[in-house]
N, C-alpha and C positions, 0 to 999 in steps of 0.2 A: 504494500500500500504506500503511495506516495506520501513523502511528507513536506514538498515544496508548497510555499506558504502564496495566496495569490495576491496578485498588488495592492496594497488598501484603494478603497473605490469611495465617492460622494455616496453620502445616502441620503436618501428621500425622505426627509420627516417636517418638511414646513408646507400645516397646512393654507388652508384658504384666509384665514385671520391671522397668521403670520406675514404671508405673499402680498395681505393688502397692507400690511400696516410697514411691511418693505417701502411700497410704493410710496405710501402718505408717509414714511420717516425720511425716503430720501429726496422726498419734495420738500417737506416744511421743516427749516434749515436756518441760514440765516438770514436768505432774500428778504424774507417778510416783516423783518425786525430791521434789515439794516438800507433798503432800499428808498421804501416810499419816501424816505426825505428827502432822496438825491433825486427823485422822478418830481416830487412836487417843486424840486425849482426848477426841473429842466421843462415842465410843463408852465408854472404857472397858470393853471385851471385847475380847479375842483373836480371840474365836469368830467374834464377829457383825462383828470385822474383817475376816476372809475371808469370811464370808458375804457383807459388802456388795460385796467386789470380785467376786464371782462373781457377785452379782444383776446386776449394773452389767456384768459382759461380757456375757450374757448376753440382758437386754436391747438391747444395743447390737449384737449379730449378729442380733436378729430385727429390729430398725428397717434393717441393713441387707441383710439378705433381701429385706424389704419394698421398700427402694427400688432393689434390683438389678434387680428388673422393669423399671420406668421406666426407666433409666438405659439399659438395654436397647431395649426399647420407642422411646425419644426420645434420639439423639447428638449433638444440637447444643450449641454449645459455650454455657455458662451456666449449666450444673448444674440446680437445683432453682426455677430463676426461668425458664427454659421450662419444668419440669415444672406449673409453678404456673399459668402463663397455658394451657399446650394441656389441664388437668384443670380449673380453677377459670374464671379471667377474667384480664383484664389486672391489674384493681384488686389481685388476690390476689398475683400475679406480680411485680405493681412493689414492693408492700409489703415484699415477702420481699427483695428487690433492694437495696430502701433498709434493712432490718432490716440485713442483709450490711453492707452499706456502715455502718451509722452503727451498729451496735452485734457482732453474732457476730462477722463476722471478724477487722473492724480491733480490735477487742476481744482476741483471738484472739493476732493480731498481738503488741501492746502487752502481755498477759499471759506469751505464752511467753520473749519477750525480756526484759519485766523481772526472770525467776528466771537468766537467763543472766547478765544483770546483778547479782543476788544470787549467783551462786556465785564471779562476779567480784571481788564483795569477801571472799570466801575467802583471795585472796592478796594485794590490797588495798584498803587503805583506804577507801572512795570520801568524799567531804566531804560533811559536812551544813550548814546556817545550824540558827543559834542557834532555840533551843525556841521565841522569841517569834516569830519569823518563822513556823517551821514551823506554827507554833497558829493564823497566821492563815488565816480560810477563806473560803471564798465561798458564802453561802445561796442555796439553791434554793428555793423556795418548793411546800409538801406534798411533801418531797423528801429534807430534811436539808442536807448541808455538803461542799462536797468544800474536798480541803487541797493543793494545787498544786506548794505549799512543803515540803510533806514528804517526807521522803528524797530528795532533791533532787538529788545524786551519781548514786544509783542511774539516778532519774526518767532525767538526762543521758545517763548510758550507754545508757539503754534508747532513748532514742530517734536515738541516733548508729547503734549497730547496724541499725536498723529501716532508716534512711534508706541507710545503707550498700549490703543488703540488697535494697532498691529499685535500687538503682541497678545492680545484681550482675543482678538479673531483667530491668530495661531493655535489658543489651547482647543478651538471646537466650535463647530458651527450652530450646535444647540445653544450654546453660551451665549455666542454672539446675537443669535436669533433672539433666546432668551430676555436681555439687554436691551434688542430692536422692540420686540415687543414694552417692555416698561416703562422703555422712553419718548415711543411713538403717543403711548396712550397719554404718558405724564405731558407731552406738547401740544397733544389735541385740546385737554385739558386745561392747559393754561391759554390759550389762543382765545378762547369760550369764556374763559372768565373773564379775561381782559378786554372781550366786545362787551359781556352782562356787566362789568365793572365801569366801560365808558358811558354807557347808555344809563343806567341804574345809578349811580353814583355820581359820575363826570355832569359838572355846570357847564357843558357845553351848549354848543346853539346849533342847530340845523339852518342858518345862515352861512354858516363854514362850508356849506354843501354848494354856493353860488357865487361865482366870479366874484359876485357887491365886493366880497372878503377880503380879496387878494390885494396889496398894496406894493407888487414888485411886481417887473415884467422878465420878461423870459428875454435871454440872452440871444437866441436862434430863432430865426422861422419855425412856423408853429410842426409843417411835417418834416423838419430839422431833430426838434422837440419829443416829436408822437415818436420816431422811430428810436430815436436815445432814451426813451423812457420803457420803450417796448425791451428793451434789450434787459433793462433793470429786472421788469415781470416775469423774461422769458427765462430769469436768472432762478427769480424765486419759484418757479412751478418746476423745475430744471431735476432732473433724477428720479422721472416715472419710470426710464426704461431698465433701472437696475433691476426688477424684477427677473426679466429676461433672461440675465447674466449667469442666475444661481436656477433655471431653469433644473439641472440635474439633480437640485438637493428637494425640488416641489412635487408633493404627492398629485397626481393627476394632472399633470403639467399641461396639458390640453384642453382641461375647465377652468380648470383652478388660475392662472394667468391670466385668459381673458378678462374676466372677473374680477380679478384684482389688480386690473388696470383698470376697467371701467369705474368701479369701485372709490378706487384711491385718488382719482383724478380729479372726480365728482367732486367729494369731500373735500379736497384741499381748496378747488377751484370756489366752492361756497364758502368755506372758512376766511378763503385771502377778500374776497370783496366784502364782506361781514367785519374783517379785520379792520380793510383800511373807513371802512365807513365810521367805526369807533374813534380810529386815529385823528380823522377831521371833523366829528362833532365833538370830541375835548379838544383840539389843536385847531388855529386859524390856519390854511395854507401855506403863508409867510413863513408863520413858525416850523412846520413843519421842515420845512425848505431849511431852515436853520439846524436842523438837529442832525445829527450824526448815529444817536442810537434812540431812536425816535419812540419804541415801546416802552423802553423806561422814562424818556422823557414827559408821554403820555402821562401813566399812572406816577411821576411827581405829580402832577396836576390835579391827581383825583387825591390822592394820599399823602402827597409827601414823600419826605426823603425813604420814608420805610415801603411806600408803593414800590419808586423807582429802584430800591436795591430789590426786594421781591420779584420782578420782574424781568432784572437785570441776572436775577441768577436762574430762572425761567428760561431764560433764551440760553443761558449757559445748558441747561439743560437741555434744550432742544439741539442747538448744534451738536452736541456732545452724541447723540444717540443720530442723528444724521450723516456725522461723520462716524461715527459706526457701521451704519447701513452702508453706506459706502463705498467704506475701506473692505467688508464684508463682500459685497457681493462683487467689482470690480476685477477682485483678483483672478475670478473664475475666467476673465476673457484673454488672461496670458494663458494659464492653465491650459485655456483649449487650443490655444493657439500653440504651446511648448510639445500638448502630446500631438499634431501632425505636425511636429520638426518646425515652425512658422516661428519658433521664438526660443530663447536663450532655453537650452535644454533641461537644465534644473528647475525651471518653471511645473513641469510636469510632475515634481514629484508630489504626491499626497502623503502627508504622515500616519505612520500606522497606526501610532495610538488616538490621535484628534481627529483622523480624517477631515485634514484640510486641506488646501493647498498652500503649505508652509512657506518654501523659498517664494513663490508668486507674490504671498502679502509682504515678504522682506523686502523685494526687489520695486513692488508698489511704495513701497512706505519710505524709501530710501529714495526715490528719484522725487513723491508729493513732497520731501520735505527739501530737495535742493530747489524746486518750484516757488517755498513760502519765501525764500531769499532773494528771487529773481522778479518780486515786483509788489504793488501794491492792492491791495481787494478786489481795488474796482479795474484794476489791469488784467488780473487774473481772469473775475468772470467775464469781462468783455473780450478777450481771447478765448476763453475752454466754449461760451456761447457762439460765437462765429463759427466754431469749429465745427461743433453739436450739429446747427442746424444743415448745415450741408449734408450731413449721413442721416440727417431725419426727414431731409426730402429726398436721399436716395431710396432709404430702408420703405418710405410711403410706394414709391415708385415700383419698391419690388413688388408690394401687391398684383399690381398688373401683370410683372414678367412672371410669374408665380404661377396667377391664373392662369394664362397662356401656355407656361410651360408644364405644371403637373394640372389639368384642368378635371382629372377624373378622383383626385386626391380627396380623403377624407378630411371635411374642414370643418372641426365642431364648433368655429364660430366666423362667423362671414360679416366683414368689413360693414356696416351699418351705413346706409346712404352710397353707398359704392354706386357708381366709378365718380357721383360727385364729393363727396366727404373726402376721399384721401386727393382728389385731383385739386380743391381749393388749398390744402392743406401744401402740395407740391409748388404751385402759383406764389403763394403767400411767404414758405422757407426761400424760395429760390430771390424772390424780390428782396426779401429782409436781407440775406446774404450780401445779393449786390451792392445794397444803398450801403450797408452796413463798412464793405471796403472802401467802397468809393468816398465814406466822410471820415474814416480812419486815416486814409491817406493824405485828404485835404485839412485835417485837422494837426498832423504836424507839417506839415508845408508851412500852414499860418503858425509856427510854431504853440498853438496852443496844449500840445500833446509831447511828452517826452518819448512815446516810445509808440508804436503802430501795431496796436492790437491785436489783429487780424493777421497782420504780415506774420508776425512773429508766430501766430498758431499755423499759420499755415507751412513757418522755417520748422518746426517743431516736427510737424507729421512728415516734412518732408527729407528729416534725418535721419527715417525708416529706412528711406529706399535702397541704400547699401543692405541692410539687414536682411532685406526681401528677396533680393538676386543671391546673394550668400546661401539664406536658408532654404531658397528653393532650388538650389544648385547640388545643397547638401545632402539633402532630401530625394533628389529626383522626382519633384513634384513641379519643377518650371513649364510644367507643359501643359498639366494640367487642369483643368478649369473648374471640379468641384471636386 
């Protein structure tokens, strides 16, 4: 009788109330706490403040209607980089794999722990070096500058938690799951109170809901404005499609996914407009426009200094179990990519006693945290977003080549409004995209910008390409096309 031991393998144990609370953990993060005051000055409207947070849910439940098919369709574990090689080729599938790896997620990563790390210094301090240190930078060439040394305290924290994190998702994917679950529910929780707490409590005025209010104008033309503001939303709803990723570890991965993507999307998408309705009947516009960490500034206003620290360690909470979900599920798309040869080969290993994928979270955790050094918040997510939505109008797109190509395939859930729901949604990415580089590039031209957001994500994925000829060379899969 043999006694060779077989490879430890994913198991399948997160059900349908885990799968959604994935979704809702790796949406509701730090967009929602640290955005809307950066949108209320680039808007200057009330109005077209909740407008954009509705266009932006919106959009974001038809991209994932769109990709609940697939997800459906294909449950292998790797999310959107199997959907990419079984609809496109390999080439298409690696790139989306390396984008992941070297800009969306670990980007992802490094952004939502850095506001966690901002609300950190709520209660203290964190340390900076001196101006001349922080000023010094490192030139990219057609790129701009990034500043390594700046907020440097923060940078620290941000990437202690990250690596913490990592290592919380190493010992086991119950744990982590575990974790996901009491901290999705503990943020839903505080989002809810904090609307019952403005509305119940908050002397605010439903005057703050109408232009009268606003006493500053907007810097940009107004669809200058709408589309820089859009970028802010697309931030905060940003991480439905981790579900996908840990498809191998979901029990009935062909209900259960749909489902908790329709689900999770739902929910967030009603919570964030509920949210900012709160924010601006206790907050004038103006003010808002002024704040930096806007939900605690909120609740000073209803409470006091014990509101805003309450609140401030709330959102600590939230990011903390976001950048969980994350770091969690993320890892799974080197993994898949390591076991067909597509990435650094220890990627593949799963450990025997945690059944994880160990080296894949080390090698995640260690490049999110050379990321937290290489720029500031809102650099981060206005790069890892640019990046995103290009493979979320390809990934809609595969709908189509999908249908066409397996059309006799068992689909136990079919695209909702098809072929117009995912084809507004393809219209819509591919526009945002455009405008998107085109004011990235005109925005440091007019030197208003240090560094070119867009460029830089796109220098990012496109430091793959040696990896890709290499491992498909190594492999004997260059020819291949699923």
């Amino acid at each position: 009788m043999s006694t060779e031991r077989k490879p430890a393998e994913l198991l399948r144990m997160l059900g349908l109330y885990t799968a959604t609370a994935i979704v809702i953990g790796s949406m509701v993060g730090s967009g929602i706490f640290r955005k809307p005051g950066v949108m209320a000055a680039q808007l200057a409207s009330p109005e077209w403040l909740i407008i954009i947070w509705l266009v932006a849910g919106v959009m974001t439940l038809f991209g994932a209607l769109a990709i609940a098919e697939i997800a459906g369709l294909i449950s292998a574990p790797g999310g959107q980089y199997i959907y990419f090689n079984k609809s496109y080729n390999r080439f298409v599938g690696y790139l989306y794999g390396w984008a992941v790896f070297s800009v969306i997620q670990t980007g992802s990563i490094a952004s939502i722990t850095y506001v966690f790390s901002e609300y950190f210094g709520y209660f203290v301090t964190l340390p900076r070096f001196s101006p001349e240190l922080e000023s010094w930078g490192i030139p990219l060439p057609f790129i701009g500058s990034i500043f390594p040394l700046k907020d440097f305290g923060t940078k620290a924290m941000t990437i202690a938690v990250i690596l913490s994190l990592t290592g919380v998702n190493y010992l086991g994917a119950k744990f982590g799951a575990a974790l996901q679950n009491l901290f999705t529910t503990a943020k839903i929780g505080v989002l809810i109170f904090i609307v019952s707490l403005g509305f119940i409590l908050g002397e605010g005025s439903f005057g703050h809901f109408s232009g009268s209010s606003v006493t500053f104008q907007r810097e940009t033309s107004l669809f200058a404005a709408i589309m820089l503001a859009m970028s802010g939303a697309f931030w905060a709803y940003d991480g439905w499609i981790n579900i996908t990723y840990v498809a191998g570890e979901v029990k009935e991965p062909q209900r259960t996914i749909p489902r908790a993507l329709f689900l999770g999307t739902l929910i967030v998408a009603s919570v964030y407009m509920l949210i900012n309705m709160a924010y601006l009947y206790v907050m004038p516009l103006d003010e808002m426009a002024q704040s930096k960490l806007v939900a605690s500034d909120a609740a000073n206003r209803i409470l006091g200094t014990v509101g805003g620290g309450f609140v401030a360690a709330a959102v600590m909470v939230s990011t903390f179990g976001t950048a969980n979900g994350t770091i969690m599920a993320s890892a799974r798309v080197y993994y898949a990519m390591a076991k067909e040869k597509m990435f650094f080969p220890r990627a593949a290993f799963i450990h025997p006693t945690y059944h994880t994928p160990g080296t894949a979270l080390l090698i995640q955790g260690s490049w999110a945290s050379l990321l937290v050094l290489s720029g500031t918040f809102d650099q981060l997510t206005d790069m890892l977003i640019f990046v995103s939505w290009i493979f979320y109008a390809m990934a809609a797109f595969a709908v189509f080549i999908l249908r066409k190509k397996w059309p006799d395939a068992e689909r136990p859930y079919r695209t909702w409004g098809y072929p117009i729901v995912p084809a507004i949604f393809i219209a819509f990415a591919l526009g945002y995209v455009g405008w998107t580089l085109y004011a990235d590039i005109m925005a440091y031209i007019k030197g208003e910008t240090e560094l070119i957001n867009s460029v830089m994500g796109i220098a990012l994925v496109s430091l793959g390409l040696p990896g890709y000829f290499y491992w498909s060379k190594k492999s004997g899969n260059g020819n291949k096309n699923v």
